[in-house]
Rosetta silent file (secondary structure, phi, psi, omega in degrees, C-alpha in Angstrom):
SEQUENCE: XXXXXXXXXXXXXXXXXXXXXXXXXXXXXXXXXXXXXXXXXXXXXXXXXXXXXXXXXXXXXXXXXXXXXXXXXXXXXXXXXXXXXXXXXXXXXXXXXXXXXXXXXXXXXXXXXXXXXXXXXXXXXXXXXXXXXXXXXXXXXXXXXXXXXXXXXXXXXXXXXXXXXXXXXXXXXXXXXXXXXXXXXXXXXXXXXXXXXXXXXXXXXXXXXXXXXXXXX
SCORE:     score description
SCORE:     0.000 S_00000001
   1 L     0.000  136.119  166.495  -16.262   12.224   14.735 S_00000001
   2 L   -83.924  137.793  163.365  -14.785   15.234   13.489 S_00000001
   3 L  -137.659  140.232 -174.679  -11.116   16.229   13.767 S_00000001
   4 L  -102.389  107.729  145.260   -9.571   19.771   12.531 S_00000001
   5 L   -97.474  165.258  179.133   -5.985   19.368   12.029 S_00000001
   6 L  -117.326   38.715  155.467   -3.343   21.627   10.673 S_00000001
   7 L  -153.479 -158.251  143.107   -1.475   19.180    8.854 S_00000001
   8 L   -72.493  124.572  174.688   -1.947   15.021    7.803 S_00000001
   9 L   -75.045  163.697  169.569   -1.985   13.105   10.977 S_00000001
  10 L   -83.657   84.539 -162.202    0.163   10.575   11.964 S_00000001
  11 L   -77.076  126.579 -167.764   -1.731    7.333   11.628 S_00000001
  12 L  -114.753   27.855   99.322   -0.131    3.948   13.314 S_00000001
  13 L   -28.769  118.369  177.688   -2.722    2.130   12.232 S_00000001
  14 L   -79.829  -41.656 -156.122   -1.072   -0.692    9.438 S_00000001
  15 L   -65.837  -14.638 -175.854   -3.941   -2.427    8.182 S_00000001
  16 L   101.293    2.761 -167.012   -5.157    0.066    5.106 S_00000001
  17 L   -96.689  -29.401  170.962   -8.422    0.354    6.970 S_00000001
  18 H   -62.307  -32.403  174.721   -8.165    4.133    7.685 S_00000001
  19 H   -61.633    3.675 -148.748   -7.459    4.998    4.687 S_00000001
  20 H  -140.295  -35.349 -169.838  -10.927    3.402    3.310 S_00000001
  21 H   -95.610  -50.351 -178.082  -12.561    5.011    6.846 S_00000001
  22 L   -53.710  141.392  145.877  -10.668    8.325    6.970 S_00000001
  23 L  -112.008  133.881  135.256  -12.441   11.250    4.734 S_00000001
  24 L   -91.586  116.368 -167.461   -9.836   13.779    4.277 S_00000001
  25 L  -120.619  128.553 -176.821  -11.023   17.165    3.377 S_00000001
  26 L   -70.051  139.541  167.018   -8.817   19.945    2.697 S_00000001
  27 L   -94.660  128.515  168.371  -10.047   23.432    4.249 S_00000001
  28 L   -81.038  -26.777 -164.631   -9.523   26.116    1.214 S_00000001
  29 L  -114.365  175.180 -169.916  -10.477   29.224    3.280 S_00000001
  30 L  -136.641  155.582 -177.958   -8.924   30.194    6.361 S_00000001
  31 L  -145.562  138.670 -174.253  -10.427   32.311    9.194 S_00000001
  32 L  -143.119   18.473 -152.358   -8.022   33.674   11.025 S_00000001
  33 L   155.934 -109.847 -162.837   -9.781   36.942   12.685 S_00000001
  34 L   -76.386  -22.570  167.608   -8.515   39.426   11.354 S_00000001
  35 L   -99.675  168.305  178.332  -11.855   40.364    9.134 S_00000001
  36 L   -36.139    6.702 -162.882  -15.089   41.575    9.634 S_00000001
  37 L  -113.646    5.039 -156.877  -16.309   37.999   10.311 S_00000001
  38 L   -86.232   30.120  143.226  -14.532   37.414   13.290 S_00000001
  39 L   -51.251  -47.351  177.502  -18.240   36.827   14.999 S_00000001
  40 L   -68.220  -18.155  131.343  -18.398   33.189   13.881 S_00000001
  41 L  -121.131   52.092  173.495  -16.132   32.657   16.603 S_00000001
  42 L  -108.761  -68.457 -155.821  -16.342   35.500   19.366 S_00000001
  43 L   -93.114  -56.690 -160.886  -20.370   35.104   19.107 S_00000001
  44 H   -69.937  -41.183 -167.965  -22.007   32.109   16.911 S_00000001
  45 H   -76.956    4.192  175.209  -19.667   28.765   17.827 S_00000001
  46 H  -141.183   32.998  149.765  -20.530   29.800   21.875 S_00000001
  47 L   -63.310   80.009  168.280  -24.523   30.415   21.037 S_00000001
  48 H    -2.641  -67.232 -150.447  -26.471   27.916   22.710 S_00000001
  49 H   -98.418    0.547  148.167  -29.205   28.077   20.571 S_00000001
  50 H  -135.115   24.592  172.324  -26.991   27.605   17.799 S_00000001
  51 H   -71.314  -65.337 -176.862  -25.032   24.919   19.279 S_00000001
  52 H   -54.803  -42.470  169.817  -28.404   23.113   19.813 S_00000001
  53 H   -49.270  -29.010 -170.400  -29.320   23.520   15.942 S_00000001
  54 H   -73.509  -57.236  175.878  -26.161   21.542   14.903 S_00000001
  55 H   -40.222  -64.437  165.126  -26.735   19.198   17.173 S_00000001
  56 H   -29.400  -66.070  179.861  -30.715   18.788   15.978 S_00000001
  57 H   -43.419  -52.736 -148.572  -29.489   18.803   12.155 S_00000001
  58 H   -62.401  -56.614 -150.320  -26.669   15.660   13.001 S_00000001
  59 H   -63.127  -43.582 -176.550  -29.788   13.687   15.018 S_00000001
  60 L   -73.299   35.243 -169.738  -32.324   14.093   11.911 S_00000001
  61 L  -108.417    5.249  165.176  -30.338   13.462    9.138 S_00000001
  62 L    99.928 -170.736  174.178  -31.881    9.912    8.802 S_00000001
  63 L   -52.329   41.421 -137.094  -30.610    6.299    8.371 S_00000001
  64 L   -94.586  115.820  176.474  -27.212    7.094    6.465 S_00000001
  65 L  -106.636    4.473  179.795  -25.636    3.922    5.870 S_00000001
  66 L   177.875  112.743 -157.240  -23.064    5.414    3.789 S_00000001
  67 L   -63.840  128.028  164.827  -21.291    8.539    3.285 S_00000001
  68 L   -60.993  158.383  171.075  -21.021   10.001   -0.422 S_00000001
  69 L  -116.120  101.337 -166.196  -17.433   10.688   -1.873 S_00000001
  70 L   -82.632  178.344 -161.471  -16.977   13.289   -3.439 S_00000001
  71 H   -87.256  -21.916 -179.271  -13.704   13.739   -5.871 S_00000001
  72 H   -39.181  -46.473  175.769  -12.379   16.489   -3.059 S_00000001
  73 H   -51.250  -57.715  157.173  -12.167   13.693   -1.138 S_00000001
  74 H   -94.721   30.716  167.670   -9.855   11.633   -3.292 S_00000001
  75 H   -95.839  -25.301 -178.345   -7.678   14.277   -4.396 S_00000001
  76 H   -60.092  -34.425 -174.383   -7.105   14.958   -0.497 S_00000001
  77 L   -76.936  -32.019 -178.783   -6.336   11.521   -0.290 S_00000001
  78 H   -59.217  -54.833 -127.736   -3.325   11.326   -3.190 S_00000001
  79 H  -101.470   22.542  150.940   -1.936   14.373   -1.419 S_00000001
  80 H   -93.303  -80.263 -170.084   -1.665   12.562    1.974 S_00000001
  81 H   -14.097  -36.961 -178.954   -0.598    9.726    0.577 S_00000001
  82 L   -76.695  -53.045  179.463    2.413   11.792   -1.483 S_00000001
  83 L   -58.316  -54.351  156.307    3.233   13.080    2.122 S_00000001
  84 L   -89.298   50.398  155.951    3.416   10.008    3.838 S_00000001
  85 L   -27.536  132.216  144.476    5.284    8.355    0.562 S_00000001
  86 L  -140.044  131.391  162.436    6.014    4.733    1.301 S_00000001
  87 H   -50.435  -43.362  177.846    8.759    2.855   -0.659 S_00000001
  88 H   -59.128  -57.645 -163.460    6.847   -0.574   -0.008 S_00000001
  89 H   -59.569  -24.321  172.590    3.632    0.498   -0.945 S_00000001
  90 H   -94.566  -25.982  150.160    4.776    2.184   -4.355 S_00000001
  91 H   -68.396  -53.899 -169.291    7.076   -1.666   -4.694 S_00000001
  92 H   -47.056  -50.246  178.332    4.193   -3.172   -4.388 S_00000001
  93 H   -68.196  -47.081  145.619    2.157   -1.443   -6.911 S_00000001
  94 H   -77.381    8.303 -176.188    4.885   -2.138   -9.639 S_00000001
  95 H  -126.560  -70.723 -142.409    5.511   -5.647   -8.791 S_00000001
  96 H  -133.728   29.417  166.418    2.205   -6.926   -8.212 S_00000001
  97 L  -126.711  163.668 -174.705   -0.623   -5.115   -9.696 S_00000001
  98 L   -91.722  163.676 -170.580   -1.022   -5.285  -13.172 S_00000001
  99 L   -78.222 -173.315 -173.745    0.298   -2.532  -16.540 S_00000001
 100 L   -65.057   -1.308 -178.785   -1.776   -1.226  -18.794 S_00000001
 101 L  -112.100   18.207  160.805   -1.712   -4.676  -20.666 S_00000001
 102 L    80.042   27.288  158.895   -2.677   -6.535  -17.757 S_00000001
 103 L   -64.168  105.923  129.001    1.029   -7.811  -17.184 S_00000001
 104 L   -74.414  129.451 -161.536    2.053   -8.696  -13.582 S_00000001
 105 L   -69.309  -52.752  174.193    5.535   -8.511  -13.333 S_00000001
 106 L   -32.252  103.925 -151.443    5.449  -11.410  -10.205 S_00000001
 107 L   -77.752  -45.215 -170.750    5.326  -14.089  -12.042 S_00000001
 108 L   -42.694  156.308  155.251    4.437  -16.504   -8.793 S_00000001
 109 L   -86.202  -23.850  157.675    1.333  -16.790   -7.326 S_00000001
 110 E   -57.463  102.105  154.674    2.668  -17.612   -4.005 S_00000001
 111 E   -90.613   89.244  164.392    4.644  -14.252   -2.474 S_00000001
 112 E   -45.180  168.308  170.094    6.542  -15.392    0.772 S_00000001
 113 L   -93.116  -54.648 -177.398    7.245  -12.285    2.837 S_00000001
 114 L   -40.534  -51.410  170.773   10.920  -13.459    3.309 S_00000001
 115 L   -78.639  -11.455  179.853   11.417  -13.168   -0.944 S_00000001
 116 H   -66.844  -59.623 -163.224    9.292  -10.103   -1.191 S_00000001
 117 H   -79.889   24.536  125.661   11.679   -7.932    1.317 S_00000001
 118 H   -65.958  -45.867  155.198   14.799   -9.313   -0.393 S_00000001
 119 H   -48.864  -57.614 -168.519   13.253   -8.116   -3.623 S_00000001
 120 H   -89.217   -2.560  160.218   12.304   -4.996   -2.489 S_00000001
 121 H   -70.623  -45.021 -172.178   16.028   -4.283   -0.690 S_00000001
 122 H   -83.548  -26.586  174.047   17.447   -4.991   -4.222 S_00000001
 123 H   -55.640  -66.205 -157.506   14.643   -2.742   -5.935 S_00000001
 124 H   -41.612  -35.456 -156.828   15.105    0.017   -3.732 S_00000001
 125 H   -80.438  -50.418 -131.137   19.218   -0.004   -4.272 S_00000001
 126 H  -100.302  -24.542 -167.235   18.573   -0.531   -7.721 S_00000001
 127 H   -97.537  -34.271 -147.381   15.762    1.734   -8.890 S_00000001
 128 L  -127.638   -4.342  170.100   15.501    4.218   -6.426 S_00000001
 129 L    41.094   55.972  175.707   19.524    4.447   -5.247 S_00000001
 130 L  -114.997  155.196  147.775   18.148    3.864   -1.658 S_00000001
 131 L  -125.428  153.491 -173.348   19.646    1.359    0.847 S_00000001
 132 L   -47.055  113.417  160.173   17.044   -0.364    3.356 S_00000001
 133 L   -94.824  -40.660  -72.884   16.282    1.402    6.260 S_00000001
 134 L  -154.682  141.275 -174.973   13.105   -0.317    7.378 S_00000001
 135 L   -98.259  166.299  160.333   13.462   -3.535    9.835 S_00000001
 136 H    -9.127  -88.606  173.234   11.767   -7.013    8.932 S_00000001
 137 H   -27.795  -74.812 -174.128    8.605   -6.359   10.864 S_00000001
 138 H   -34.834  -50.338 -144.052    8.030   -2.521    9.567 S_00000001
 139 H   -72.152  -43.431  179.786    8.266   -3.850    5.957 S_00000001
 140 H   -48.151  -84.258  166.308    5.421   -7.079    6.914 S_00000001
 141 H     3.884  -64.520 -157.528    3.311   -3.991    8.318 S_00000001
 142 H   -81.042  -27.808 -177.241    3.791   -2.519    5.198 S_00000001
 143 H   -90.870   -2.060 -166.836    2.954   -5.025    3.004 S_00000001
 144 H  -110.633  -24.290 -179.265   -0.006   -6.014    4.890 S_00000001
 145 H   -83.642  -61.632 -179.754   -1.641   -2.501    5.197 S_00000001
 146 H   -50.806  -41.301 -166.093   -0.654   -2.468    1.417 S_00000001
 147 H   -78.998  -38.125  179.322   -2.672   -6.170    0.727 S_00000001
 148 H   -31.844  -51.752 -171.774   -5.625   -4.349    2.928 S_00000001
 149 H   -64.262  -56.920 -157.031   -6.093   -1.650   -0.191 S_00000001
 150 L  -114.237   65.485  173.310   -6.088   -4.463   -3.003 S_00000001
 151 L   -46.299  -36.273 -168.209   -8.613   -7.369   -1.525 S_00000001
 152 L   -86.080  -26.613  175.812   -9.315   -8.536   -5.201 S_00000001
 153 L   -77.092  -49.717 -170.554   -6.007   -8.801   -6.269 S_00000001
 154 E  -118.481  150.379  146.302   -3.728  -10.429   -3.251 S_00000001
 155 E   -85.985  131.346  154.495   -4.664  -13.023   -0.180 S_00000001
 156 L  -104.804  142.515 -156.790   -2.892  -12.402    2.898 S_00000001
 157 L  -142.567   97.365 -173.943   -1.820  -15.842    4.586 S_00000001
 158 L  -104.308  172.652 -152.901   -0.170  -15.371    8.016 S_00000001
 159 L    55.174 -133.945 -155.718    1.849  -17.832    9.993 S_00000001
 160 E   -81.140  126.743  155.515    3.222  -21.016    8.971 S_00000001
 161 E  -120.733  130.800  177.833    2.049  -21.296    4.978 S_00000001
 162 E   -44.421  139.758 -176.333    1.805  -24.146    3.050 S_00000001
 163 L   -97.917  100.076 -172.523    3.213  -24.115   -0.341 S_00000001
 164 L   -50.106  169.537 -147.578    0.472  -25.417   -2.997 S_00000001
 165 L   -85.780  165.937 -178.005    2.067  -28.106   -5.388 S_00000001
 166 L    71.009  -38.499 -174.280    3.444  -26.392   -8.155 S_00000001
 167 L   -45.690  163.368  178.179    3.685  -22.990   -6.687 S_00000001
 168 L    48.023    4.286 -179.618    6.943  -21.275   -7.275 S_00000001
 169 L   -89.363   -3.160  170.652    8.516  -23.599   -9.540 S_00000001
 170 L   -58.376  170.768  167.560    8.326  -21.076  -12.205 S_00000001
 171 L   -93.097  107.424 -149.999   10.736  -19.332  -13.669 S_00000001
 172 L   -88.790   86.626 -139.210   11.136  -16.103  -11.791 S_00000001
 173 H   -62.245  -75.196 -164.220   13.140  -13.453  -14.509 S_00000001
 174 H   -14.021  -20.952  177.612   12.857  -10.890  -11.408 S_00000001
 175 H   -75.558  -80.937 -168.048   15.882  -12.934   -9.035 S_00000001
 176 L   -54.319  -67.040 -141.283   18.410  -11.766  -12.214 S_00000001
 177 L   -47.023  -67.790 -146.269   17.097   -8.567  -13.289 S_00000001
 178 L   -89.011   19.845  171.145   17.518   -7.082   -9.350 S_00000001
 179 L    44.430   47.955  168.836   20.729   -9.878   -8.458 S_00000001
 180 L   -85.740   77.479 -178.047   18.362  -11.077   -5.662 S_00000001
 181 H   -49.890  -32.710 -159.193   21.411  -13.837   -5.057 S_00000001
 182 H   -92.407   16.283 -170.509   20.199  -16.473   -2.174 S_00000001
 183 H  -121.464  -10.162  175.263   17.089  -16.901   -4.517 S_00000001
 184 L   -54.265  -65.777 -160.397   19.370  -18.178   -7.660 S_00000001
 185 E    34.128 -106.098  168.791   19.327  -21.699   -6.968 S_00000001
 186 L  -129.559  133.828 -172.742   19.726  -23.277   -9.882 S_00000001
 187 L   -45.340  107.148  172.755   20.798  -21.311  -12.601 S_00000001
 188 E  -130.376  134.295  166.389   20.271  -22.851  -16.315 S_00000001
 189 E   -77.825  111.283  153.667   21.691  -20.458  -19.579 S_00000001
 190 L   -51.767  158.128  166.413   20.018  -20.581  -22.580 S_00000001
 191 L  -154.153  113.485  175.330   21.863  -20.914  -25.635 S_00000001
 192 L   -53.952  171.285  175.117   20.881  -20.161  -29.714 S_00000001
 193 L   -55.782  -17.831 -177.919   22.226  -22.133  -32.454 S_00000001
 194 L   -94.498   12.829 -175.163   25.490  -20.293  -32.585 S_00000001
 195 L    83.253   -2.435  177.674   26.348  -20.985  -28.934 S_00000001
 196 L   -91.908  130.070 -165.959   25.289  -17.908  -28.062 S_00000001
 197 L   -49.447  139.826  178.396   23.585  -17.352  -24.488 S_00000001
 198 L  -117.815  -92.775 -132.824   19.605  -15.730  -25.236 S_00000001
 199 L  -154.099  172.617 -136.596   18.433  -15.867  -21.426 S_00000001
 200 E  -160.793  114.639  119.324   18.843  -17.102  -18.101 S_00000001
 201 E  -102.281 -173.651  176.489   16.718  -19.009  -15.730 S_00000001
 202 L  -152.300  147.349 -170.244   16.475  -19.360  -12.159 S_00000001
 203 E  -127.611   91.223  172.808   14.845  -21.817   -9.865 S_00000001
 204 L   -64.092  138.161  170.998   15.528  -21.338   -6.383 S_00000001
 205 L   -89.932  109.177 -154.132   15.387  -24.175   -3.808 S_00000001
 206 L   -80.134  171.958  172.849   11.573  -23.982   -2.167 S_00000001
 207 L  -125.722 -175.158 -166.299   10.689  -25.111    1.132 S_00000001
 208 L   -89.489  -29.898  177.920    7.266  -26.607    1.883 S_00000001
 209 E  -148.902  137.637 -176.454    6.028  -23.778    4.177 S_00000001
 210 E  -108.393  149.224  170.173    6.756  -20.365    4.365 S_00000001
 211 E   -82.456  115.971  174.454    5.883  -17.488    7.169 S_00000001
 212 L    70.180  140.622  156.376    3.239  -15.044    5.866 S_00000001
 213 E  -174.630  153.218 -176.255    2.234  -14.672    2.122 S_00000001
 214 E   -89.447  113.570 -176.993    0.502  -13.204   -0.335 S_00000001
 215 E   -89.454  130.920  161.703   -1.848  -15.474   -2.434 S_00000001
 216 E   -73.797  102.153 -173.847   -2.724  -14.406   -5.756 S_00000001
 217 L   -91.529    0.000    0.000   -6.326  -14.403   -6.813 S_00000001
């Protein structure tokens, strides 16, 4: 199916799958008319007989089990994507994919949804001088349409999830840096030979199962 719009549509689809389905292709020329061409639609687009050609072309074009992509295609796609900016989806990509040295900053492998959007309320304040608009739900949406995009990197694990042994017991620097407070739990200060404090961790007090989360693969 084709659709001509005169903007980016408004997609309510969450999962990440249009964007993978969708091609968007920018029109460069415009016909508006006003030039000597204005035939292609007074006379050719209401031509039977060249209705029926189009038509002919689509049914013969063989077995096509997959459309090429051309780069038009993904430059169209950054510049929906820049229009319908999302704050999760650009948290996400700095917290849990890796830098150029192959650094995730998340240290867990385990992401609850409950510490991710507490995390990403204190990024947002802190990086981005936003406060949270976005309810519970929206932000799960968001993060799940967001895990949709990076299959090799994150698991999504909905309902009640178990917490494998070990998980989370790390030390998570991210809880200080953004003053993610109900996530302190307990606090232990380093200290050098002179008494002086070098770093700070924190260990939060886990529960055994969490709702929704993102497994690390």
């Amino acid at each position: 199916m084709v659709f001509c719009c005169n903007g980016f549509a408004k997609i309510p689809e969450k999962t990440g799958a249009a964007e993978r389905r969708f091609y968007f292709w920018n029109f460069t020329k415009r016909f508006t008319g006003a030039s000597d061409k204005n035939f292609i639609q007074d006379v050719l687009v209401k031509d039977k007989s060249v209705l029926e050609y189009v038509l002919y072309k689509i049914l013969h074009m063989g077995d096509i089990k997959k459309l090429s992509r051309p780069q038009e295609i993904d430059d169209t796609l950054d510049q929906y994507r820049k229009a319908t900016y999302n704050t999760v989806h650009e948290f996400m990509n700095e917290m849990a994919l890796p830098d150029s040295a192959g650094n995730i900053k998340l240290v867990w492998t385990m992401q609850p949804f409950r510490w991710l959007f507490e995390l990403y309320q204190a990024w947002l304040l802190k990086d981005l001088g936003q406060h949270n608009k976005l309810t519970k739900k929206k932000f799960c949406q968001d993060i799940m349409a967001w895990c949709a995009l990076h299959p090799d990197d994150w698991e999504l694990r909905s309902g009640a999830v178990h917490r494998p042994k070990g998980a989370m017991e790390q030390n998570e620097p991210l809880i200080g840096e953004y003053g993610v407070t109900s996530w302190y739990g307990n606090v232990q200060t380093q200290f050098d030979s002179n008494n002086q404090p070098v770093g700070t961790t924190y260990h939060p007090f886990l529960k055994d199962t969490y709702d929704n989360a993102l497994m690390r693969k």
